[in-house]
C-alpha positions in Angstrom: -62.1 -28.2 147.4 -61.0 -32.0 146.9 -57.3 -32.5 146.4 -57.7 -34.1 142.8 -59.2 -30.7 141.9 -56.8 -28.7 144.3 -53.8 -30.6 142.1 -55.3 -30.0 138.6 -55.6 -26.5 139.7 -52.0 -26.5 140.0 -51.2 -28.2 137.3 -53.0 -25.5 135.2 -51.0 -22.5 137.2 -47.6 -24.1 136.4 -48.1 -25.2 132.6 -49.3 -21.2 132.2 -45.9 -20.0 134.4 -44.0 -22.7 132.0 -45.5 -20.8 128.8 -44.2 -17.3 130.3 -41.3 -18.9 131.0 -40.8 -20.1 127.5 -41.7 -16.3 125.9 -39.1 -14.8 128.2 -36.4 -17.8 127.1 -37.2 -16.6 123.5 -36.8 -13.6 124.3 -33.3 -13.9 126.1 -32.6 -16.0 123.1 -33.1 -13.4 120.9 -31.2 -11.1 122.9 -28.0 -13.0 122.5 -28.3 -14.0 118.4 -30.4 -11.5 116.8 -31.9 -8.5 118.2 -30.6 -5.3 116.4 -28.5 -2.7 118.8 -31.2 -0.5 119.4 -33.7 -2.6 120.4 -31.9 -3.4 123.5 -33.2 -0.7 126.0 -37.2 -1.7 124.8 -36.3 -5.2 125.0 -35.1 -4.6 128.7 -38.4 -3.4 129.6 -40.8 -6.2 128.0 -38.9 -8.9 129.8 -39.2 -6.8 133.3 -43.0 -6.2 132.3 -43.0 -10.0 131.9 -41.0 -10.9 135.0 -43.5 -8.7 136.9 -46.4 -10.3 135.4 -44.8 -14.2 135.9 -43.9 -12.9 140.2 -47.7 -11.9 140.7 -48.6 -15.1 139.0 -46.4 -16.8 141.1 -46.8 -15.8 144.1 -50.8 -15.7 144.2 -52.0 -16.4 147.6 -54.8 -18.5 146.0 -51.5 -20.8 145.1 -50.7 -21.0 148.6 -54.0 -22.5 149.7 -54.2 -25.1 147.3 -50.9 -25.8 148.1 -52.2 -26.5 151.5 -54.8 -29.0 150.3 -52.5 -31.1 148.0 -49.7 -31.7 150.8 -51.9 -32.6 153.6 -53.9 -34.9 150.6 -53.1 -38.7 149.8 -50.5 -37.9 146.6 -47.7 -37.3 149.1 -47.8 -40.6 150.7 -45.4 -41.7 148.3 -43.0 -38.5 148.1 -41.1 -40.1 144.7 -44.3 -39.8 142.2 -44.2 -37.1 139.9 -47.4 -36.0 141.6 -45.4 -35.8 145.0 -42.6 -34.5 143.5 -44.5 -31.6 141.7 -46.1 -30.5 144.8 -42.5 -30.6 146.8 -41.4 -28.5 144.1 -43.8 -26.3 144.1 -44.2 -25.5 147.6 -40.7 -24.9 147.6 -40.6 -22.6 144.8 -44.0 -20.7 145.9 -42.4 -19.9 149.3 -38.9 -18.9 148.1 -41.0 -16.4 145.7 -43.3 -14.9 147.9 -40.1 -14.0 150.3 -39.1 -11.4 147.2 -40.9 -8.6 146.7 -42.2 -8.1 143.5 -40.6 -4.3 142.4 -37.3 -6.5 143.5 -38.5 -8.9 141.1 -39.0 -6.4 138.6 -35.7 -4.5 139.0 -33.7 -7.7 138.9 -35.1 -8.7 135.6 -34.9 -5.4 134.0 -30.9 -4.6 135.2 -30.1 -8.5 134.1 -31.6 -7.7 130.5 -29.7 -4.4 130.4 -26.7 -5.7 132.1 -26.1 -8.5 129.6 -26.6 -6.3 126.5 -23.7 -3.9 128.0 -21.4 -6.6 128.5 -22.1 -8.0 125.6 -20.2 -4.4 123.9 -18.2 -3.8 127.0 -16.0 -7.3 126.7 -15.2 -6.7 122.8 -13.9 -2.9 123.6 -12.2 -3.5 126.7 -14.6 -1.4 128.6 -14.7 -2.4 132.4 -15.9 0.9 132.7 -18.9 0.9 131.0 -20.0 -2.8 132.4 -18.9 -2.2 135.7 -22.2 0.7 137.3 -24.2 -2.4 136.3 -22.3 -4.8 138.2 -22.4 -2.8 141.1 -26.1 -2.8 141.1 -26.7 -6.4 140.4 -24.3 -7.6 142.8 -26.2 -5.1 145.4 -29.9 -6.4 144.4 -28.7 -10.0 144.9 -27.7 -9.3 148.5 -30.7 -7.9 148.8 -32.7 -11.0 147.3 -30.7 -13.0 149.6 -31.7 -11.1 152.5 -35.3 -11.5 151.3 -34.9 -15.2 151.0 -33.0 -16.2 154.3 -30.8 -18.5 154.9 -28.6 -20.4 157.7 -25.0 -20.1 157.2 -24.4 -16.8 154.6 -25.9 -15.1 152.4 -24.3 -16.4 149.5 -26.2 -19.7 150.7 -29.5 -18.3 149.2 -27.7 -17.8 145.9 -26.3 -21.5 145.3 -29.8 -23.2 146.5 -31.5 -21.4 143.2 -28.6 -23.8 141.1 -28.2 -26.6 143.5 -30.7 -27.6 146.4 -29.5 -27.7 149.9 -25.9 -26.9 148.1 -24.0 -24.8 151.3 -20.6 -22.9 151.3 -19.9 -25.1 154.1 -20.5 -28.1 151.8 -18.5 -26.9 148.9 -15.5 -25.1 150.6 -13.9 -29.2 151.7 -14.7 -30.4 148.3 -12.7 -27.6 146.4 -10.0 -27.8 148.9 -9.4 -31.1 148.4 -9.3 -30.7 144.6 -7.4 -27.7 144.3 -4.3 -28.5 145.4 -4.4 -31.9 143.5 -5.0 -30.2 139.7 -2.4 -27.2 140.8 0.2 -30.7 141.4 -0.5 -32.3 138.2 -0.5 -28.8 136.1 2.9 -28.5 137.9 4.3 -32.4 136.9 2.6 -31.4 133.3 4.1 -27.9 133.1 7.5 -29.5 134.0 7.7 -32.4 131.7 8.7 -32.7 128.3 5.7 -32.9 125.7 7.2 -35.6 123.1 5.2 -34.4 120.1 4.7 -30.8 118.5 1.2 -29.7 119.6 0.4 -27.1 117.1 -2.5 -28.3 114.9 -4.8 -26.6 115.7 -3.7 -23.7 114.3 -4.6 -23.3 111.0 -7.7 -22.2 108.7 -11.7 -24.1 109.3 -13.8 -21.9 107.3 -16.9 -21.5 109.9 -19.4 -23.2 107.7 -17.7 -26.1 107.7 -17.0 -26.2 111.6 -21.1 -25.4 111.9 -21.9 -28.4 109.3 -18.7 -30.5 110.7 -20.3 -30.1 115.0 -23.8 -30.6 114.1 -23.1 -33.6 112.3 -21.2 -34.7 115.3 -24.0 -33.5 117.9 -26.6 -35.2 115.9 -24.6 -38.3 115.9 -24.3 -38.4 119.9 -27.9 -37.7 120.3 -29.0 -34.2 119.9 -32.3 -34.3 118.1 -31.9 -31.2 115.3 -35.5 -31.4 114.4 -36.2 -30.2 117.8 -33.1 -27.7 118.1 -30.5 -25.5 116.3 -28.1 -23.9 116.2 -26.4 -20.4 116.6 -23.7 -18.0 117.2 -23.4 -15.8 120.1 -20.6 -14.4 122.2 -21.0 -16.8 124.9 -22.3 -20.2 124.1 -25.8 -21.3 125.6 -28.5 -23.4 125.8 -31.7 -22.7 126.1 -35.2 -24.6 126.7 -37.9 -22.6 125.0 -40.1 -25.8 125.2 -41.0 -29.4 124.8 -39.5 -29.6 121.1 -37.3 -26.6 121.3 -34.2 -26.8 123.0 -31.4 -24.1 121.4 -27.3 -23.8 121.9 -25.2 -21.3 120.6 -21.4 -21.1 119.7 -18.7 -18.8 119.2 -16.2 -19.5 116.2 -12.5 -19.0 115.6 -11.4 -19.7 112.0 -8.0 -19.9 113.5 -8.6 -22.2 116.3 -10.7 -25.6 115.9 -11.2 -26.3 119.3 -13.4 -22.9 120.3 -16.2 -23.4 118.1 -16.1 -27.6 118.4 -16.3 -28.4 121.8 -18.3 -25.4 122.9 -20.7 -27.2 120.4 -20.8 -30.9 121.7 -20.7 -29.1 125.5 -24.0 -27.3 124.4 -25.4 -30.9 122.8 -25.0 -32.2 125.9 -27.1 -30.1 128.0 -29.9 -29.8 125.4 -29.7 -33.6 125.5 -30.5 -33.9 128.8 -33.0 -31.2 128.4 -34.9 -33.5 125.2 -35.0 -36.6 127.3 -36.7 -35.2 130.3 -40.4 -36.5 131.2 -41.8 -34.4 128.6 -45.3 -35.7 128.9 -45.1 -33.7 132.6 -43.7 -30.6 130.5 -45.0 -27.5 132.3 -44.3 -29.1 136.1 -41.3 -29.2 138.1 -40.9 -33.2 137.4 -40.0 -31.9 134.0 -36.7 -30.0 135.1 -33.2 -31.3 135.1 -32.2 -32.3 138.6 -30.1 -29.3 139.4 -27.3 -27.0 137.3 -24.6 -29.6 138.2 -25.9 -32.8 137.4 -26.7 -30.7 134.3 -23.3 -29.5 133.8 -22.7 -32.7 134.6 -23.8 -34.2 131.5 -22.4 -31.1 129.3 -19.0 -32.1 130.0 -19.4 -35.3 130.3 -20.1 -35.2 126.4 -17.2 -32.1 125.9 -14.5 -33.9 127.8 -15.0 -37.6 128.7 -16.1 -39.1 125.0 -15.3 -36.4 123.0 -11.7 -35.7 123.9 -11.0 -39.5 124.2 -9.3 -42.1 121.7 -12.2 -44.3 121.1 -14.2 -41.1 119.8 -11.4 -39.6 117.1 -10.6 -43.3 116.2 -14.2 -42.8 114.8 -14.8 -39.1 114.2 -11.4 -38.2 112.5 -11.4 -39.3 108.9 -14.5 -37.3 108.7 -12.9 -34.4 110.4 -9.5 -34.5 107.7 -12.3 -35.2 105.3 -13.5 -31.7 106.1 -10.6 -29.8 107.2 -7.7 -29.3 104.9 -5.8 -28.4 107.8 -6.0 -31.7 108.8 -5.3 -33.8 105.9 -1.1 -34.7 107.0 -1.8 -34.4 110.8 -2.2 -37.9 112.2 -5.2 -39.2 114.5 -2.7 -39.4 117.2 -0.9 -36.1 117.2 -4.3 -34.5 116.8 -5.0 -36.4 120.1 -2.7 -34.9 121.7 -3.3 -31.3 120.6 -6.8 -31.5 121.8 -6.2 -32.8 125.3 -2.5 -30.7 125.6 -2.9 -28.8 129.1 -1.4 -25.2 128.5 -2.8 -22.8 131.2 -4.9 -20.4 129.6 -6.7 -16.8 130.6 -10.2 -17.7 129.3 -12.2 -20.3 131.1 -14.4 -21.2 128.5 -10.9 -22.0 125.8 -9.4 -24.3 129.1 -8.0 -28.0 129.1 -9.3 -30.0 131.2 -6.7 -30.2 134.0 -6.9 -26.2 134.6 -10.7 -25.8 133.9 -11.3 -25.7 137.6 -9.0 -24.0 138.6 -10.4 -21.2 137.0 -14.0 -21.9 138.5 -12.7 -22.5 142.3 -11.0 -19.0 142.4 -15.0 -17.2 140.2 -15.8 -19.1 143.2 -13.6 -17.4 145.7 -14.5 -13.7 144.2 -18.0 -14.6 144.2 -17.7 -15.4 147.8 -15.9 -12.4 148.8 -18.2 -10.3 147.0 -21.4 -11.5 149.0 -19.4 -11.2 152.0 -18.8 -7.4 151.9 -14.6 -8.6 151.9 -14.5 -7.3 148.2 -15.4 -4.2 146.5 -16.6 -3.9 143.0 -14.1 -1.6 142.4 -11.3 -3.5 143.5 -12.8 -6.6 141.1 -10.6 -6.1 138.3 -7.0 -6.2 140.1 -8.1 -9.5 142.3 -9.2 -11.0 139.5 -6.1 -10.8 138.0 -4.1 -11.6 141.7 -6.4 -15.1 142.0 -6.0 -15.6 138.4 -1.7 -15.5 139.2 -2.0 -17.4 142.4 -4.2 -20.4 140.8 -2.7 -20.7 136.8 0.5 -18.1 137.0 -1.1 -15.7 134.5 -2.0 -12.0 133.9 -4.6 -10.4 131.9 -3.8 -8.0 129.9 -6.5 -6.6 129.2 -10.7 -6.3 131.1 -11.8 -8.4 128.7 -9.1 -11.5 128.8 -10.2 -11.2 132.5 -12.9 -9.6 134.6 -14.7 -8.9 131.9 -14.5 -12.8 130.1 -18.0 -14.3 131.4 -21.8 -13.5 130.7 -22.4 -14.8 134.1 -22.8 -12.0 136.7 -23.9 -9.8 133.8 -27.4 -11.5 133.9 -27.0 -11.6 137.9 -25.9 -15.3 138.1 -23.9 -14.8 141.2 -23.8 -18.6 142.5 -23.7 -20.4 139.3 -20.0 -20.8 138.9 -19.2 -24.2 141.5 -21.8 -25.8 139.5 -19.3 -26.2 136.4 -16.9 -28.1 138.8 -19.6 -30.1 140.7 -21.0 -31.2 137.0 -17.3 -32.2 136.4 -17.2 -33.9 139.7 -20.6 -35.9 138.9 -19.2 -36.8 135.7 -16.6 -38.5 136.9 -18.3 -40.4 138.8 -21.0 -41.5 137.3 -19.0 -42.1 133.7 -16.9 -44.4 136.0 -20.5 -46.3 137.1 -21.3 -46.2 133.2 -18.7 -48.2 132.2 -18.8 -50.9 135.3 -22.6 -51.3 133.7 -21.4 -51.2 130.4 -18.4 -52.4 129.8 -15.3 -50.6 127.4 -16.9 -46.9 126.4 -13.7 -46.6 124.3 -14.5 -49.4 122.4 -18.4 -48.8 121.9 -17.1 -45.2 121.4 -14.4 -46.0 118.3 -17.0 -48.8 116.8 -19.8 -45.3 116.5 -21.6 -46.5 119.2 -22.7 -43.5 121.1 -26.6 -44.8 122.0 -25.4 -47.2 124.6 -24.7 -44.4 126.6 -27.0 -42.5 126.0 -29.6 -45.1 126.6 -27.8 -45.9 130.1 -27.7 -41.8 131.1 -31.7 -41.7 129.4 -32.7 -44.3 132.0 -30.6 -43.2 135.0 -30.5 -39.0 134.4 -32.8 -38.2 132.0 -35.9 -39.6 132.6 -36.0 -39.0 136.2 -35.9 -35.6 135.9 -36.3 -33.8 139.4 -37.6 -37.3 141.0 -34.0 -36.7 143.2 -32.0 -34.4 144.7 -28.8 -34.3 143.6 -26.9 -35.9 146.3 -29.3 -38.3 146.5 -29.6 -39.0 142.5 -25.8 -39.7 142.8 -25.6 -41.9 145.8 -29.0 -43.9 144.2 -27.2 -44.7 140.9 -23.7 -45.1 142.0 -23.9 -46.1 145.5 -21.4 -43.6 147.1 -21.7 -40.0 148.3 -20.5 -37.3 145.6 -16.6 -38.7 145.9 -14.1 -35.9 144.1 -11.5 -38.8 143.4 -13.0 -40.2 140.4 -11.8 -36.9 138.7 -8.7 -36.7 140.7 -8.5 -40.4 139.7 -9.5 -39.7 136.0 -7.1 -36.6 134.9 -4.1 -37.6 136.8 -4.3 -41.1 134.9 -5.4 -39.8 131.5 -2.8 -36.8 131.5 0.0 -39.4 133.4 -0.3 -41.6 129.7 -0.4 -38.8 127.3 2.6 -36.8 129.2 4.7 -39.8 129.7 5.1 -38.6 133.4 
């Protein structure tokens, strides 16, 4: 067979994997926002029918021989074509999945579906108990998938290449150990100082449709395209690709508490923004795919924390909000500021300030580690939780779910996800730091409404290159250094020195 036919061969093979992926993202989506109770334990076994079904498609040795043609054929010569890149991908992908058996496959997918409807009841009733016989098992078929997979240093090195390629504990372990002691020194200096205004607005009533209409309007401003999205509520916020026009995100709402519902909003917008400005005429292929989960993350918190926390955005954003909000309406711009950027360490991850967010990642991180190891027992989870949880941000749960039981992640089997939050945080840094060299004052464009310029400038640099790069290599192309963890050092300890007067 020629290559050119070899390729569109391929081509054909991974839009029809994309379109199973897309039914199964609908139905996880569905899972989360709609599905009534019952229909859990039938919904469980359509997406492992489909998982099943998407493996042998996968993994089809006829795949592996046109695979064969295509890298030995002319479109590698130049490995940073989305033709090149596609095959890279795919080759990659192909011989991770043949490495897993397909009843693993299978079993995975089912336990994941079942697993996340559990926790879904178990968090709300404080029931660690009921969650926990799943945990156990996931936890045990993602050894065994990493096992399956191989890999160099540990297991837990199979699990972080499905989030971030060529990511190693090796690589992370320096990174987070340079951080970690730097955000537990400026909690401290924070945590010790004086705060010169009262913080407390934030408390207070925002009926929930006017939060929904109030963050939409704001997402839609920024750049999330609502004619190909929505949005929804779910107990952990989300977003999710169903397909080229059709990107989703969920929140969770407190009437009480502004912030929740808000910034788990704009977070959301910002992944499904990256997500609507990928190479969408190569929807189907691997070209098509964000870069990795951090330089994804990357971009959600860039949006969350780094223009929507800052002055330049409520300089433009508030009258609208104290329009909206009664709660608002004798609450300056400034002590609003400050109540949204006040660091106050905190037992939910997802409700953290900046300064203590990763904190509460690098010790997820820690337990993860352990776990993979064999150092941790599941049974044991729930009391070193709460002991890292002390040691990092000097709190307690009280209860499962204010702890343990807090995050969808290993409920679905995500066990190597969580350093991507910090790494996205990381990139963020660094490349908003390269944005505004380019740019010039993103305070100023941000107060003055202008929100496209960077957008535009992450489009052309992020965006549109979609999986062109690695993600150590994306980062050292567009801002001509290595990932470098002082930019957020760098970036909290002067934003929270200012607003703390320290």
């Amino acid at each position: 067979m020629k290559f050119p036919d070899a390729y569109d061969k391929l081509r054909n093979w991974s839009t029809k994997l994309a379109h199973m992926g897309s039914a199964m993202a609908l139905l996880h989506w569905d899972q989360s926002t709609q599905i009534p109770k019952n229909g859990m334990r039938g919904r469980a076994d359509v997406i492992a029918s489909l998982a099943g079904i998407r493996h042998g498609m996968a993994t089809d040795p006829e795949i592996g021989n046109l695979l064969d043609i295509v890298t030995a054929s002319p479109l590698t010569d130049d490995n940073l074509t989305p033709e090149a890149i596609n095959i890279r991908e795919w080759r990659r992908g192909y011989d991770r999945m043949c490495k897993i058996p397909q009843a693993l496959a299978h079993e995975l997918a089912h336990v994941s579906a079942e697993g996340q409807f559990v926790w879904q009841n178990a968090r709300p009733d404080n029931d660690w108990g009921r969650f926990k016989p799943y945990l156990q098992r996931l936890l045990s078929l993602k050894q065994q998938e990493a096992e399956c997979i191989g890999y160099v240093g540990e297991a837990y090195d199979a699990l972080l290449d499905i989030y971030e390629l060529d990511l190693t504990t090796a690589r992370i372990e320096p990174i987070f150990r340079k951080l970690a002691p730097a955000l537990a020194d400026l909690t401290q200096r924070i945590s010790s100082s004086m705060p010169r205004r009262n913080t407390e607005v934030e408390y207070g009533k925002y009926p929930i449709p006017d939060q929904r209409a109030f963050a939409l309007m704001v997402a839609k401003e920024i750049g999330y395209d609502l004619d190909s999205g929505r949005l929804d509520a779910s107990a952990h916020p989300f977003t999710t690709g169903i397909g080229p026009g059709d990107v989703r995100i969920t929140t969770r709402y407190s009437e009480d508490y502004f912030n929740e519902g808000f910034f788990a909003v704009i977070h959301e917008a910002g992944h499904a923004i990256y997500h609507q400005g990928l190479p969408l005429e190569y929807w189907g292929t691997p070209f098509c795919s964000p870069a990795s989960l951090g330089v994804n993350e990357s971009q959600s918190r860039m949006w969350e924390n780094f223009v929507a926390r800052s002055a330049g955005f409520w300089k433009f954003f508030y009258p609208f909000a104290q329009e909206k909000f009664s709660a608002l309406k004798d609450i300056g711009e400034s002590r609003f500021l400050f109540s949204i950027n006040k660091v106050n360490p905190s037992l939910i991850r997802v409700e953290a300030d900046e300064v203590t967010y990763n904190l509460h990642v690098l010790f997820r991180f820690e337990l993860e580690l352990a776990l993979m190891r064999g150092n941790l027992m599941i049974d044991d989870l729930p009391e070193a939780w709460n002991s890292k949880m002390d040691d990092y941000l000097g709190l307690r749960p009280r209860t499962y779910a204010e702890g343990v039981l807090q995050d969808v992640h290993w409920s679905g089997g995500a066990f190597g996800y969580f350093p991507t939050y910090t790494l996205g945080n990381i990139y963020a840094a660094q490349l908003i730091f390269k944005a505004e060299k380019d740019l010039g004052s993103l305070e100023e464009r941000f107060a003055a409404g202008d929100y496209k310029s960077l957008l535009a400038w992450l489009r052309t640099h992020i965006h549109q290159q979609g999986r062109r790069y690695a993600p150590s290599d994306l980062i050292l192309k567009i801002t001509g250094e290595k990932l470098n963890a002082d930019y957020l050092i760098r970036y909290l300890t002067s934003k929270y020195k200012a607003l703390y007067e320290l």
